[in-house]
Each structure stands twice: as structure tokens, then as C-alpha cells.
SEDRENDO-184698 format. One record per residue (C-alpha): residue in three letters; x, y, z. Coordinates in steps of 0.5 Angstrom, whole numbers. Layout:
<sites>
<site ALA,<X,Y,Z>> ...
</sites>
This chain:
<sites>
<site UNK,<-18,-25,-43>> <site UNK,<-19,-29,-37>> <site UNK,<-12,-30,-34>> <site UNK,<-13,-22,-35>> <site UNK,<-20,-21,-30>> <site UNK,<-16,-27,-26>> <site UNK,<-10,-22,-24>> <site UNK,<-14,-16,-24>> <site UNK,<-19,-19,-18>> <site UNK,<-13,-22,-15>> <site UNK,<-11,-15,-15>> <site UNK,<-16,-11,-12>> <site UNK,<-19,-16,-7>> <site UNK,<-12,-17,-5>> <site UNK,<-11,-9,-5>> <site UNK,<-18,-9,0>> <site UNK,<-16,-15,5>> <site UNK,<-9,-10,6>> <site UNK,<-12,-4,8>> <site UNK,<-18,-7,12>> <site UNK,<-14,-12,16>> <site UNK,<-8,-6,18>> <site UNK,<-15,-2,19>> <site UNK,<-17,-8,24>> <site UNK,<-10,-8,26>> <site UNK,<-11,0,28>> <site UNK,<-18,-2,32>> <site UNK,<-14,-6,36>> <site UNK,<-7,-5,37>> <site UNK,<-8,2,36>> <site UNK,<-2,7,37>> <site UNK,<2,2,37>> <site UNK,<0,0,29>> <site UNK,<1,8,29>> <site UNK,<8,8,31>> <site UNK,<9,2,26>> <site UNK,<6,7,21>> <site UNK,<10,13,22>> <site UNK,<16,9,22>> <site UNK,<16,7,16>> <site UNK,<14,14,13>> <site UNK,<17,20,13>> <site UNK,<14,28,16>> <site UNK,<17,33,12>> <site UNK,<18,29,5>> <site UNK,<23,32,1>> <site UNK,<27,28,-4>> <site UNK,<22,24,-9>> <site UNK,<25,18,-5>> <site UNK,<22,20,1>> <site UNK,<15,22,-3>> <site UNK,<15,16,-7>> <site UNK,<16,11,0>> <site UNK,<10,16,3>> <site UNK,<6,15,-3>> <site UNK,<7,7,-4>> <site UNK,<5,7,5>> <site UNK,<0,11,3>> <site UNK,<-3,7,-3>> <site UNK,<-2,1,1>> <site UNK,<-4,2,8>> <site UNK,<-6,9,9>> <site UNK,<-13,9,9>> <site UNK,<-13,7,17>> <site UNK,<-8,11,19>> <site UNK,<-12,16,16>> <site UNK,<-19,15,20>> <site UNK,<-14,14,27>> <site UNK,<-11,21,27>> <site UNK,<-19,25,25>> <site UNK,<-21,20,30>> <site UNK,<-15,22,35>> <site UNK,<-19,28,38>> <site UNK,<-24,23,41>> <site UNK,<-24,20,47>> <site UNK,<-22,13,47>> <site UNK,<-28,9,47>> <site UNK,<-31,13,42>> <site UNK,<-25,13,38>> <site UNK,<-25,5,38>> <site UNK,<-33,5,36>> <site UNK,<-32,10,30>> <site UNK,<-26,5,29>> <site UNK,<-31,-1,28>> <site UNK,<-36,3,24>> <site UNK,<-30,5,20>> <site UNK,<-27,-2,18>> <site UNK,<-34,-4,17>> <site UNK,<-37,1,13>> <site UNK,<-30,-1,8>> <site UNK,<-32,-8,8>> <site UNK,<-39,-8,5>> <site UNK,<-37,-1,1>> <site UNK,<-30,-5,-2>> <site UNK,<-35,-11,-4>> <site UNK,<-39,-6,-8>> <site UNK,<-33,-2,-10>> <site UNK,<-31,-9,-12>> <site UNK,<-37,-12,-15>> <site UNK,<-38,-5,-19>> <site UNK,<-31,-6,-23>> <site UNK,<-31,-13,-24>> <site UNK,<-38,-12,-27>> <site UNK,<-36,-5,-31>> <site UNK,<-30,-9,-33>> <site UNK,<-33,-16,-37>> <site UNK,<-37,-11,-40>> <site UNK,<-33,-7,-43>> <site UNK,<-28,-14,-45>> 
</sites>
């Protein structure tokens, strides 16, 4: 059972540490992380191809992405700054997401 708790942590943290590092990447470099985004999905998905490559991006990365374009209607100092509070907002809620789940999860096991 612990081999089990050892690769769901490893999961979730690893989960975590790529959406907010593409997040941090966005802060950044901005478009040009989003081109990188957009290139690698699809507009107007059509095949279960096409929606299966947008899913896996979004599930992986997309929460970044997804700020950025709510945020593209601000002036770009305000956009960075939201940015900021942003990435840091889901820093400290992915340690309580983390710390909730591990802790309901050695409960239950």
C-alpha cells in the first residue's frame, strides 16, 4: 500500500508542478508560450483525434492558457500582475488540494 500512496503523490505533485511551471512560463514569456499552446491544439476539433490531442493538452497544461486568454482584455501590465496572483493563488490552493487528498486517502486506506 505504500508503493501505491508513493505513485499517486508522485502523480499529483508531478500534475502540479507542470501546470504551474507552463503558468510561470506564460507570466513570462507570455504570447509567445501561447503561440507554443496553440500550436499544439486544435480550433475547431472535429475527429476524437483532434479532441483527444486538445483534452490531453488541456488536462496537462491548460489552466495557464486559460487565465491568459480571460486576462487578454487588460492592459499588459495588469494582465502580468493578475498573472502573478494567479501562479501564486495555485501554488498555495495545489498544496491544500494536495494535502486534502493525500490526507483523505490514508484515511480511507
Amino acid at each position: 500500500m505504500d508503493e501505491f500512496f508513493y505513485y499517486l503523490d508522485t502523480a499529483i505533485v508531478m500534475w502540479f508542478v507542470v501546470q504551474i511551471s507552463y503558468s510561470l512560463l506564460i507570466l513570462v514569456l507570455g504570447n509567445v508560450m501561447m503561440e507554443y499552446y496553440e500550436w499544439g491544439t486544435y480550433e475547431n476539433a472535429a475527429t476524437a483525434y483532434q479532441k483527444t490531442v486538445n483534452s490531453i493538452m488541456g488536462f496537462l497544461i491548460g489552466v495557464g492558457p486559460y487565465m491568459y486568454k480571460k486576462l487578454l482584455k487588460h492592459p499588459w501590465w495588469k494582465r502580468k500582475l493578475y498573472m502573478l496572483g494567479f501562479v501564486l493563488a495555485m501554488f498555495i490552493g495545489s498544496i491544500i488540494f494536495y494535502e486534502v487528498v493525500m490526507g483523505i486517502a490514508r484515511k480511507i486506506f
